[in-house]
N, C-alpha and C positions, 0 to 999 in steps of 0.2 A: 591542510585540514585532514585529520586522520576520520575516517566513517566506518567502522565496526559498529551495523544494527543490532538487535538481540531480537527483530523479528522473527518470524517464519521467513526462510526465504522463500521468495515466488521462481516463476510467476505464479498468480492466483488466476481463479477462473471461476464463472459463477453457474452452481450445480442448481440447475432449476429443476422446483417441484412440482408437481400438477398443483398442491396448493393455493397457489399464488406465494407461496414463501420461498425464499432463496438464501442457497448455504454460498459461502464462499469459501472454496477450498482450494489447497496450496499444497504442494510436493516441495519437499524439503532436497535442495542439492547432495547434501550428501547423506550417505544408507543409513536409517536409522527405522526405529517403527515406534509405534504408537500403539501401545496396549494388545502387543505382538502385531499388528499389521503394519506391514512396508505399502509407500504408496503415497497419495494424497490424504491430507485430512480436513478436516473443516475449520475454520481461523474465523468464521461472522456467519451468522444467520437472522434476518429478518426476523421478529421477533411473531408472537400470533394476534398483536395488535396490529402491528404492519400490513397482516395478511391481507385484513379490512381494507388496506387502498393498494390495491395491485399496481398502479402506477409510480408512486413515491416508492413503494419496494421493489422495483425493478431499478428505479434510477438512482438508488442509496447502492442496492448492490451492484450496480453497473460501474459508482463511485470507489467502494471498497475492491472491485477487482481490480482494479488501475491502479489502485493506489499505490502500490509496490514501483510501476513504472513512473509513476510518478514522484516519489520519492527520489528515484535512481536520475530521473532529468535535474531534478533542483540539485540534485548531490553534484551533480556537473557543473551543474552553474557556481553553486558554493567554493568548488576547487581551481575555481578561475583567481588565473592574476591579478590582481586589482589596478596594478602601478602601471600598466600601460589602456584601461579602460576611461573611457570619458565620465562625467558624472552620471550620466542615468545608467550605465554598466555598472559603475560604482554604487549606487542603492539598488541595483536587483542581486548582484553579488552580496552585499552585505544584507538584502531579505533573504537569500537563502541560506546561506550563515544561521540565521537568527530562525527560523523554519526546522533546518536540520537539529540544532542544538535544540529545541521545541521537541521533536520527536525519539530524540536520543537520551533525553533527560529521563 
């Protein structure tokens, strides 16, 4: 299974505001810039409805910074051999399959 993202690559990390809002920003591997600055940028931010519940906007952007490594675990899983796994290997190998193509579409 070939995995060529066209994310941001991470990792990401979550830039907290006094707000209660939080940005999630990501450093790109290789040198590039963004509206001439090199460096991190911002990939998600809690919206100013979200601000309203400081708790759900910590734990959505707690969810979005991960999400990169967690992409990169299923993508593991997805690249496993099948023909020597027993059946329940066999459906978590074939959900991450089906996950990955999900997020690469």
């Amino acid at each position: 299974m070939d995995i060529k993202p066209k994310f941001t690559p991470g990792p990401y990390r979550i830039d907290d505001h006094s707000d209660d809002c939080f940005e999630i920003v990501g450093r790109p591997t290789w040198p590039c810039t963004r509206f001439g600055v090199k460096g991190e940028w911002g990939i998600a931010r809690t919206d100013d409805l979200m601000c309203d519940y400081p708790e759900e906007a910590a734990a959505n952007a707690r969810l979005l910074a991960a999400s990169h490594q967690l992409f990169w675990f299923v993508a593991a899983v997805a690249k496993k051999n099948p023909v020597f796994a027993n059946s329940r290997e066999k459906e978590r190998i074939a959900e991450a399959r089906r996950l990955i193509k999900q997020v690469l579409s």
